[in-house]
DOROFI-293220 format. One record per residue (C-alpha): x negated, y negated, z; residue in one letter. Coordinates in steps of 0.1 Angstrom, whole numbers. Example, Ala and Ser with C-alpha at 12.3 -4.5 7.8 and 13.67 -1.06 7.14 Angstrom:
DOROFI-293220
+-------+-------+-------+---+
|  east | north |    up | r |
+-------+-------+-------+---+
|  -123 |    45 |    78 | a |
|  -137 |    11 |    71 | s |
+-------+-------+-------+---+
This chain:
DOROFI-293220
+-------+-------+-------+---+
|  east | north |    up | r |
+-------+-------+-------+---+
|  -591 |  1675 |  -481 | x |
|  -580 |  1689 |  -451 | x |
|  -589 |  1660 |  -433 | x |
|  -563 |  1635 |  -453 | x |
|  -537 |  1665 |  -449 | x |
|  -540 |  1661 |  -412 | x |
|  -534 |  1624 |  -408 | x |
|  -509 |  1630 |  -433 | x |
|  -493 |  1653 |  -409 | x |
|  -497 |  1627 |  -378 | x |
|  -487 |  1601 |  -397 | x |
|  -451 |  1621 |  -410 | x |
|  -451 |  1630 |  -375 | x |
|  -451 |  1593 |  -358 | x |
|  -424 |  1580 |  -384 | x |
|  -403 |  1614 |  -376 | x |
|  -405 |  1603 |  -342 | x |
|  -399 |  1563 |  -341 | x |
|  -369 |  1575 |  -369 | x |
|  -355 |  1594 |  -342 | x |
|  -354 |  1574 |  -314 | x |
|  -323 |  1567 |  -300 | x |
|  -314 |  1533 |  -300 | x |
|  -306 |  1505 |  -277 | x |
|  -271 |  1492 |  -273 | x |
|  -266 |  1458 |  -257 | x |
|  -222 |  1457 |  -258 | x |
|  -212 |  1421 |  -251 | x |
|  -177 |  1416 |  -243 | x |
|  -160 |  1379 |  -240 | x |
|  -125 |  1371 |  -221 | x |
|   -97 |  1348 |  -243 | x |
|  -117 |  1341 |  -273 | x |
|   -98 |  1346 |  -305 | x |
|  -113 |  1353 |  -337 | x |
|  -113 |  1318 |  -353 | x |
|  -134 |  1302 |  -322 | x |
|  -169 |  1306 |  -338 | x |
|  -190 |  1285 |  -362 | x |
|  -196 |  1318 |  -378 | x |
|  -154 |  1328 |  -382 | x |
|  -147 |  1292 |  -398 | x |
|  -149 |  1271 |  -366 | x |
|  -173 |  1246 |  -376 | x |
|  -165 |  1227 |  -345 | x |
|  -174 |  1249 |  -319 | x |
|  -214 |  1256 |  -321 | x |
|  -227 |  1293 |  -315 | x |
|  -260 |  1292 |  -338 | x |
|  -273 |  1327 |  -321 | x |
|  -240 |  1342 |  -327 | x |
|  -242 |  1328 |  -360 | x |
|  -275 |  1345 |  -368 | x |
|  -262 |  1377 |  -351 | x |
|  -235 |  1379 |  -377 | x |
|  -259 |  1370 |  -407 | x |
|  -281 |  1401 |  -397 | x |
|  -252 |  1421 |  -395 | x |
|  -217 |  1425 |  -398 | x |
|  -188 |  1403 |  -394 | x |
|  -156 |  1417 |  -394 | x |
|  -123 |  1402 |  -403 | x |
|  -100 |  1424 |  -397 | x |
|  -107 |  1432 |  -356 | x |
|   -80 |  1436 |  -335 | x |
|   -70 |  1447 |  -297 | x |
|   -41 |  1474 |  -293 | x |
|   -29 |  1454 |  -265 | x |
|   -31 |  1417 |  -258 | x |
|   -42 |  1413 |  -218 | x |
|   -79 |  1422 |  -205 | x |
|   -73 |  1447 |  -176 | x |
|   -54 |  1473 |  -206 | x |
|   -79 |  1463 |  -232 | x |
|  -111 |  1470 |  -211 | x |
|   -92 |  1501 |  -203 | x |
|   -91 |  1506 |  -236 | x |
|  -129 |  1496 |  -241 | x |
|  -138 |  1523 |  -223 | x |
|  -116 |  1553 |  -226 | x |
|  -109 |  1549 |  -263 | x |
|   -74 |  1551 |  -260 | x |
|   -44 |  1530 |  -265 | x |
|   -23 |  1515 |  -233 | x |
|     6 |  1546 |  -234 | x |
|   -19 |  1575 |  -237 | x |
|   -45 |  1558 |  -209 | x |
|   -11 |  1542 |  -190 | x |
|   -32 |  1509 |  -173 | x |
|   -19 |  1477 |  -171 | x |
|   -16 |  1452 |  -141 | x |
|     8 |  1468 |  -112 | x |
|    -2 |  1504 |  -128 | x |
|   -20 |  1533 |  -112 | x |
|   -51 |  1533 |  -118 | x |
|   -71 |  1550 |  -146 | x |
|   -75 |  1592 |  -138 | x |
|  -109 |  1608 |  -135 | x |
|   -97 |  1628 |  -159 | x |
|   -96 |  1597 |  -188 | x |
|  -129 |  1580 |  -172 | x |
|  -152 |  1611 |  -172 | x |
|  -149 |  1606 |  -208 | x |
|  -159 |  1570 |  -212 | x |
|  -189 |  1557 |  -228 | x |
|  -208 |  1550 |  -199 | x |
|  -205 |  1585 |  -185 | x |
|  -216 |  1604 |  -218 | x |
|  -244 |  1581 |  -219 | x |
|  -258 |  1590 |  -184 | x |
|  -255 |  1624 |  -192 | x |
|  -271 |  1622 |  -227 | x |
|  -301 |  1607 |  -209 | x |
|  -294 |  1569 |  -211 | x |
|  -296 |  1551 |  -185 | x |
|  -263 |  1519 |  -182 | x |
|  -259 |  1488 |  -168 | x |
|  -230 |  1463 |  -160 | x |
|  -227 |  1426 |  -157 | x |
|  -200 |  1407 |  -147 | x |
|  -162 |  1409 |  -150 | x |
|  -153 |  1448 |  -150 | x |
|  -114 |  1442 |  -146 | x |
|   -98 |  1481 |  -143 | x |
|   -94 |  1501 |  -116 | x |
|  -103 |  1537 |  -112 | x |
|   -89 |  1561 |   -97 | x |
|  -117 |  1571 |   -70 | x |
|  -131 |  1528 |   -80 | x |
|  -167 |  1528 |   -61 | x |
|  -173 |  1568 |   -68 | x |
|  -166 |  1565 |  -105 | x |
|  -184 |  1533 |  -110 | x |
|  -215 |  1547 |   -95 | x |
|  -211 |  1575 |  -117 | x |
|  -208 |  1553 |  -144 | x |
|  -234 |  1529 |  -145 | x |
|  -272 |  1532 |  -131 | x |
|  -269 |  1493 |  -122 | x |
|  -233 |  1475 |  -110 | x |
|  -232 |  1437 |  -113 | x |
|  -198 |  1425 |  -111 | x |
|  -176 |  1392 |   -96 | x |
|  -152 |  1375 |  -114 | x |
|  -142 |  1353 |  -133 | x |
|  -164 |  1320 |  -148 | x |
|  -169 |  1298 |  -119 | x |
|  -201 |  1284 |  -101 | x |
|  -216 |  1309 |   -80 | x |
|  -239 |  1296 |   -47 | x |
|  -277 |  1310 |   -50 | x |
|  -300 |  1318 |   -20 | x |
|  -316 |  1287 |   -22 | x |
|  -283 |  1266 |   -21 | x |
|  -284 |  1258 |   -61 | x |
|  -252 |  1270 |   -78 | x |
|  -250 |  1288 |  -110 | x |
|  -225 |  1294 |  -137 | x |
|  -215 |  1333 |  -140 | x |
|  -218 |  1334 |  -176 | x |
|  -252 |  1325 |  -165 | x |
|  -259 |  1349 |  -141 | x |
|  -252 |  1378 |  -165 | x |
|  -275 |  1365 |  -189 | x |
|  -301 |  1363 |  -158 | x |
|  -288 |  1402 |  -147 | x |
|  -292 |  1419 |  -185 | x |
|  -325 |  1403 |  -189 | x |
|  -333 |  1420 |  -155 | x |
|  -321 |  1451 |  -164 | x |
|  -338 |  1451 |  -199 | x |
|  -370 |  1449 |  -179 | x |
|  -359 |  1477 |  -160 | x |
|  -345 |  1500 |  -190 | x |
|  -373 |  1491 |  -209 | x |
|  -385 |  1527 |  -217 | x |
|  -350 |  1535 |  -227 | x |
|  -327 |  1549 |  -241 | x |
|  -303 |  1524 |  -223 | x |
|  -271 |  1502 |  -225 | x |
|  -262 |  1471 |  -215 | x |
|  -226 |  1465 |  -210 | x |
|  -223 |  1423 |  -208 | x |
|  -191 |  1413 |  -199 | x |
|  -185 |  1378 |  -192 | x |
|  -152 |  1358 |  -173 | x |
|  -151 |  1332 |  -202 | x |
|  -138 |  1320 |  -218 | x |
|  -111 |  1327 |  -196 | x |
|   -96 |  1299 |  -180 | x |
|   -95 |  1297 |  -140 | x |
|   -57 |  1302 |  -136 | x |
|   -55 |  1287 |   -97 | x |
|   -69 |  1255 |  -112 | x |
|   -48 |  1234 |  -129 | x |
|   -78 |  1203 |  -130 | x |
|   -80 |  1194 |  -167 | x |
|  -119 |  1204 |  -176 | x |
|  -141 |  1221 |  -151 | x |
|  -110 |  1223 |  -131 | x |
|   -98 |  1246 |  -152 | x |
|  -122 |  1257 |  -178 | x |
|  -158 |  1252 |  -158 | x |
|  -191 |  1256 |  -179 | x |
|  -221 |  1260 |  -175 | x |
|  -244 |  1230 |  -170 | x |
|  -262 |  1237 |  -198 | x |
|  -237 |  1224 |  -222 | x |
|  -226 |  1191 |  -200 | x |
|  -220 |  1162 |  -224 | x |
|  -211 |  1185 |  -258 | x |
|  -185 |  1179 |  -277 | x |
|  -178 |  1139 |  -262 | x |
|  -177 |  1128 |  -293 | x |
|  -154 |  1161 |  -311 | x |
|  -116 |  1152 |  -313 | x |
|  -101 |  1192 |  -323 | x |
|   -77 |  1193 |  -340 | x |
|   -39 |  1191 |  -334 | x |
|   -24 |  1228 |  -328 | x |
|    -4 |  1240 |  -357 | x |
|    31 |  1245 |  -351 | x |
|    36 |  1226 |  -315 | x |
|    70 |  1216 |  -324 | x |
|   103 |  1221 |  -312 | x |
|   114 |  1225 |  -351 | x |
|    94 |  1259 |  -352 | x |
|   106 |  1268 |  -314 | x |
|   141 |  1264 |  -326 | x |
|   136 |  1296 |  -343 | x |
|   125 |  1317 |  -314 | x |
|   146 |  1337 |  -291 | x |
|   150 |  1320 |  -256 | x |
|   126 |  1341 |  -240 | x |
|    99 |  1327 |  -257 | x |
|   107 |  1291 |  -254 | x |
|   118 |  1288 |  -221 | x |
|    92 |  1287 |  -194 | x |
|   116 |  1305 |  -168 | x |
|   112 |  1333 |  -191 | x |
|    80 |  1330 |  -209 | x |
|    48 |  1330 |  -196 | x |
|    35 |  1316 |  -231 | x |
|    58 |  1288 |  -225 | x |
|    48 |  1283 |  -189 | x |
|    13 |  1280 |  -191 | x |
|    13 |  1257 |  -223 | x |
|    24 |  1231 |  -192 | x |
|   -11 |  1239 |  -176 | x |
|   -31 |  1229 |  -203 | x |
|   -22 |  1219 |  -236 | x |
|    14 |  1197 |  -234 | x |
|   -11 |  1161 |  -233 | x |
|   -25 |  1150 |  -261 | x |
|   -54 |  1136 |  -234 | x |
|   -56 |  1168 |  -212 | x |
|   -57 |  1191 |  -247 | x |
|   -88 |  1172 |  -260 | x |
|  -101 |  1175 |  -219 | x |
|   -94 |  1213 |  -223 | x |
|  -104 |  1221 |  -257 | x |
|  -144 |  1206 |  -248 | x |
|  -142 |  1225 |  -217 | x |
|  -135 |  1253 |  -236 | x |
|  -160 |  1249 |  -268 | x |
|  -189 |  1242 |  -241 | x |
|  -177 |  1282 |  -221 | x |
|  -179 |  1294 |  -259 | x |
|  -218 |  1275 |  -263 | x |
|  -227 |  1283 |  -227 | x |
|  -220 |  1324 |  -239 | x |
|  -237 |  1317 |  -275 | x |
|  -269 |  1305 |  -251 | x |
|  -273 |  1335 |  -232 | x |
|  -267 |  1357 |  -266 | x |
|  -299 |  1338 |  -277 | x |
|  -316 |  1343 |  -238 | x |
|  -307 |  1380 |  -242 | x |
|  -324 |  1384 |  -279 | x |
|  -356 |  1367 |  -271 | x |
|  -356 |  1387 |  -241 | x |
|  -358 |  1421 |  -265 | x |
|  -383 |  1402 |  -283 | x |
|  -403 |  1396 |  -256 | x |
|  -405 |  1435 |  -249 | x |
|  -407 |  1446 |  -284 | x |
|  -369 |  1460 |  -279 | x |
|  -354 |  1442 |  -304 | x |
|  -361 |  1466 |  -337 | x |
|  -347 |  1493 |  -320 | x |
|  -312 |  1477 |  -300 | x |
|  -281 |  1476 |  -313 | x |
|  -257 |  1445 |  -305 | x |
|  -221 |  1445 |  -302 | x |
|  -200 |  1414 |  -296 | x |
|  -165 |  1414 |  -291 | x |
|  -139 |  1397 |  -277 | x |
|  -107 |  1416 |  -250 | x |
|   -79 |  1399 |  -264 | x |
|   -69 |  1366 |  -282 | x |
|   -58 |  1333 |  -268 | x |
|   -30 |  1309 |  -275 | x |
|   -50 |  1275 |  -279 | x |
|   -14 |  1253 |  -280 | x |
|     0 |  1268 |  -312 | x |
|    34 |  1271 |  -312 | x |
|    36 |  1256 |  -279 | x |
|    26 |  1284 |  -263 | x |
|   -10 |  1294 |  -242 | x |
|   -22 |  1325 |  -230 | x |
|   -18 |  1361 |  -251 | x |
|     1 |  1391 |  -245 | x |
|    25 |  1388 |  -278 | x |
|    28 |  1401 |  -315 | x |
|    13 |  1371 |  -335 | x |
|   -21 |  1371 |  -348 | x |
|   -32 |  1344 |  -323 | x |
|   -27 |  1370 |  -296 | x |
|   -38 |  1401 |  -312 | x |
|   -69 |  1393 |  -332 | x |
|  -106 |  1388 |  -320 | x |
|  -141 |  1384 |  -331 | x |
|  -167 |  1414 |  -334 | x |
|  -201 |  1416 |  -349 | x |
|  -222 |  1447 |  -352 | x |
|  -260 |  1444 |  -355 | x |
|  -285 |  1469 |  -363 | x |
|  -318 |  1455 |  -366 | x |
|  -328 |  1489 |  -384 | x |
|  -300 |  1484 |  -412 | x |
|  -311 |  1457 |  -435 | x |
|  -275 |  1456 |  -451 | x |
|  -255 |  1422 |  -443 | x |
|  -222 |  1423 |  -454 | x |
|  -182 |  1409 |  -439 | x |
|  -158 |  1439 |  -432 | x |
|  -123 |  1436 |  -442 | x |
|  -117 |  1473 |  -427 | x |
|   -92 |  1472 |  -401 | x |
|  -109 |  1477 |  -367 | x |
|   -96 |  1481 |  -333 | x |
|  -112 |  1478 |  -295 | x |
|  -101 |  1519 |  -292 | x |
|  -133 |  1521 |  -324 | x |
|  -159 |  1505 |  -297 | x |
|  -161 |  1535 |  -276 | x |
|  -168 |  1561 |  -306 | x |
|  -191 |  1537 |  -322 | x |
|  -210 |  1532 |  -292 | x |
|  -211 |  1570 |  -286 | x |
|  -221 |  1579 |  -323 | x |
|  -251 |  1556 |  -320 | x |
|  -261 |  1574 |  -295 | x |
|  -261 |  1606 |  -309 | x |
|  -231 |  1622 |  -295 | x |
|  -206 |  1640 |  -299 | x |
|  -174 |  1617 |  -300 | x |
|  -143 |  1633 |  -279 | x |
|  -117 |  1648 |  -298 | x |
|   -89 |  1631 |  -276 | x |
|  -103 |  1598 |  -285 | x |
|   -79 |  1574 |  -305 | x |
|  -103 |  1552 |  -323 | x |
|  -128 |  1558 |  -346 | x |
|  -163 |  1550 |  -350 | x |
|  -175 |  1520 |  -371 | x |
|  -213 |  1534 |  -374 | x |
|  -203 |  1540 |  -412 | x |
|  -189 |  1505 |  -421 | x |
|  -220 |  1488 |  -409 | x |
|  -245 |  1517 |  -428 | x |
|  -225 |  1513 |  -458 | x |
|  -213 |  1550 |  -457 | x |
|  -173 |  1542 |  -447 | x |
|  -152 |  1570 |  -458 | x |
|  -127 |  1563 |  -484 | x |
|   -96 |  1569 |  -464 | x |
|   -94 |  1544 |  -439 | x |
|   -66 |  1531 |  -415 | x |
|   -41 |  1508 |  -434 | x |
|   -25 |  1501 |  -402 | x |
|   -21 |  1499 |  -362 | x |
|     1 |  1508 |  -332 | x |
|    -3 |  1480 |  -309 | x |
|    19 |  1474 |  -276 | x |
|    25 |  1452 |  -243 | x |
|    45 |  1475 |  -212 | x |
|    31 |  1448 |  -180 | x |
|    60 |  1444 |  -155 | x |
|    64 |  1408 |  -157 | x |
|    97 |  1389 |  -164 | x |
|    78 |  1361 |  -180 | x |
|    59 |  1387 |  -201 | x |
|    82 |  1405 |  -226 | x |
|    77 |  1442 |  -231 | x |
|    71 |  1452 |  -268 | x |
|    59 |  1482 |  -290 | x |
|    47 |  1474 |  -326 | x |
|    30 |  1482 |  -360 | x |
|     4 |  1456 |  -380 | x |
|    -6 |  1472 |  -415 | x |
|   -28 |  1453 |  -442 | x |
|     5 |  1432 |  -452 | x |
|    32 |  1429 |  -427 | x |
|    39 |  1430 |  -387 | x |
|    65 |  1447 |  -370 | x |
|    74 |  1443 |  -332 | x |
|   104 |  1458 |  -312 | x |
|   106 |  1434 |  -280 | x |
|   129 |  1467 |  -265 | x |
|   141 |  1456 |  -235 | x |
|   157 |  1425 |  -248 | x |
|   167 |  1445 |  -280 | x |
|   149 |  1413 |  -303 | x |
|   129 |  1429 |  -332 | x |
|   101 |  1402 |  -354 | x |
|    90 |  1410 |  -387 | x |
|    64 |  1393 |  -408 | x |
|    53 |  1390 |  -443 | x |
|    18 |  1377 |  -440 | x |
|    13 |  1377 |  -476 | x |
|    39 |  1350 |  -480 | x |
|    36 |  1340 |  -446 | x |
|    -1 |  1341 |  -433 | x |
|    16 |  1319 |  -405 | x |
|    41 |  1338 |  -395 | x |
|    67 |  1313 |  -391 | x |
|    99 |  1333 |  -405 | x |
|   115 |  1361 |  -391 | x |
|   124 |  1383 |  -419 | x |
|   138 |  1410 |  -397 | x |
|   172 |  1407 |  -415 | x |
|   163 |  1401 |  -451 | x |
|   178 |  1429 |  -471 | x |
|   147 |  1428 |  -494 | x |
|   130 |  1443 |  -469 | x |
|   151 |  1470 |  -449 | x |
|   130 |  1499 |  -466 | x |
|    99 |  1487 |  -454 | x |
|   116 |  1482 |  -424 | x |
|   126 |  1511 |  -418 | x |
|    95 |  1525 |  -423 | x |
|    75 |  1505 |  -400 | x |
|   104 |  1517 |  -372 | x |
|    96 |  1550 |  -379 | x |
|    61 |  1548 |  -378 | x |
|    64 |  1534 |  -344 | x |
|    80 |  1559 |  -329 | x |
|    61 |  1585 |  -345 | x |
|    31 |  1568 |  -333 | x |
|    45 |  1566 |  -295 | x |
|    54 |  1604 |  -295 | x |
|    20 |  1616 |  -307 | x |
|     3 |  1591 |  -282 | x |
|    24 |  1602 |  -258 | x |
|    11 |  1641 |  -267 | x |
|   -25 |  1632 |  -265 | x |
|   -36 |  1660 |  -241 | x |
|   -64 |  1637 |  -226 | x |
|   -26 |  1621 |  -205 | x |
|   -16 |  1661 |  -190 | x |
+-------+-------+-------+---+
């Protein structure tokens, strides 16, 4: 008897144990990708089978949006788990304080015992850069954006793949964990000096040469000067809109937008390949029942529609992006229509881990969505926001809730509003309709109630 109640005993003891664990976490983040630009979101053109499977062992959700449409403020956001006001970093800002940083999911984690790695395009400066970065993260890969890089031996290779080649690396050397793996890849971010239709200006990685020859995507909805027509001038004209400016770049030929379009389908397969290198590579080291994967995107992308390229505005296009959560120990599958933001990465990450998410943070976890277990009362709505100096790039302070979007473009006084019930498109500015001045009025308010208590977050004193 007392033999069986001592395996017993070892045996309660070795599950207690493996339960207990703290997991992996292997955060993949993608540059210019937009929700709708994977197999697995409705793109049926564009293959990404790995990313495909990720979601079908996961979640998917639907609803995932950035707080601020450009990747150096996102990534800022990535990390700090605050929104563009309270945090303050854009391009032409100062840079991020110690005092937001020593906060960030990369720090906590080394000090909760896990050791970090980075890949690729970090895109935010720091106040004290090289001191805080080695503070962040055991292992620093970074260069830029997705180009061909020369190797040792004279070979070149693509930087998408060179961070798959860098977190397989660092896998092996994390292997006894706890660790995380922060991937961040240059695509599918076009290579703005290079106006070459193609790999000119969207190069991939040789590993998808040839796809897509025989694909002819899709016109872009809402090219027209009909639907321009009813945008202020500093959208439409490319002295004064940088949407406007770079459509010229890439997407004004019906030839050079079918060039760019494959270009940009074989970045998104060239990333969906080293999703599948990186999971085989868990295999391989019997990582993969205990590593959590997160894929996102920093911002959407203008592919064309409405004549415009790029990001930075109001409409979906711009604000909304992919992002699957997989947790191999969770058998539960499921599509998310909770509104989720990049400011929920940082507490999700940091709640995986065990600890204790900061009380300044702005997001909030989405551990409970993916378990099942989401509380009742969640966000119905967002503040989101754009403050770059750029005369090209309007400035503008907004709220999106589960029906409508309002933006106030304040310094040229120009104020959208959307029904996206009756609208999914967004085509008609309703800002005047006198059906809607309550709700309105509302979403004005919330704004600015939103910007004062942002701007009161003591994390910014």
């Amino acid at each position: 008897m007392y033999k069986y109640f001592y395996l017993f005993f070892i045996c309660s003891s070795l599950f207690i144990f493996a339960d207990s664990k703290k997991p992996n976490i292997v955060f993949i983040l993608t540059d210019d990708q937009r929700f709708d630009n994977l197999s697995c979101y409705g793109n049926k053109l564009i293959k990404t089978p790995h990313l495909d499977t990720l979601a079908e062992q996961g979640t998917r959700f639907s609803e995932m949006f950035v707080t601020t449409s450009i990747c150096a403020t996102s990534r800022a956001s990535i990390f700090s788990g605050l929104n563009e006001t309270t945090h303050g970093f854009t391009f032409g800002k100062p840079p991020v304080s110690e005092k937001i940083m020593n906060s960030s999911y990369p720090i906590l984690l080394r000090k909760n015992g896990y050791k970090t790695g980075f890949t690729g395009k970090f895109g935010v400066r720091l106040a004290k850069n090289k001191e805080k970065i080695k503070e962040m993260f055991d292992v620093y890969k970074s260069f830029g954006g997705p180009r061909h890089y020369k190797q040792k031996d004279g070979s070149l290779r693509h930087s998408t793949e060179l961070n798959g080649d860098n977190a397989c690396d660092m896998m092996e050397q994390f292997k006894d964990g706890p660790f995380c793996i922060s991937v961040s890849f240059g695509a599918t971010h076009a290579v703005d000096g290079n106006k070459k239709p193609g790999d000119g200006h969207f190069p991939w990685p040789k590993a998808t040469n040839g796809m897509y020859e025989d694909i002819t995507f899709p016109t872009p909805l809402h090219d027209t000067e009909e639907y321009r027509k009813t945008l202020p001038e500093f959208f439409t004209n490319p002295d004064t809109s940088m949407n406007r400016f770079r459509y010229y770049w890439r997407w004004d030929e019906p030839e050079k937008f079918q060039i760019n379009m494959r270009a940009y389908a074989r970045m998104t397969t060239g990333i969906d390949n080293v999703v599948g290198r990186m999971r085989a590579k868990l295999k391989e080291l019997k990582l993969d029942q205990n590593t959590i994967i997160i894929y996102t995107a920093d911002n959407g992308f203008f592919m064309g529609n409405r004549g415009f390229a790029g990001k930075w505005s109001h409409w979906e296009e711009s604000l909304r992006v992919p992002l699957i959560i997989h947790d191999p120990r969770n058998t539960k599958t499921q599509v998310s229509k909770k509104i989720s933001l990049n400011i929920d990465l940082t507490p999700t990450i940091l709640e995986y881990a065990g600890i204790e998410i900061p009380k300044h943070y702005q997001g909030r976890s989405l551990k409970g969505i993916v378990d099942g277990k989401a509380p009742a009362a969640w966000r119905t709505s967002f503040f989101c926001e754009h403050h770059m100096n750029n005369k090209q790039i309007p400035k503008w302070e907004g709220i999106r809730n589960e029906r409508f979007t309002y933006a106030h473009y304040y310094e040229r006084d120009y104020e959208f509003f959307h029904d996206r019930e009756k609208d999914p498109q967004q085509l008609r500015n309703l800002i005047n309709d006198p059906e809607y001045k309550p709700i309105i009025e509302k979403m004005r308010a919330e704004r600015k109630a939103k910007k004062k208590e942002f701007l009161a977050n003591p994390i910014r004193k």
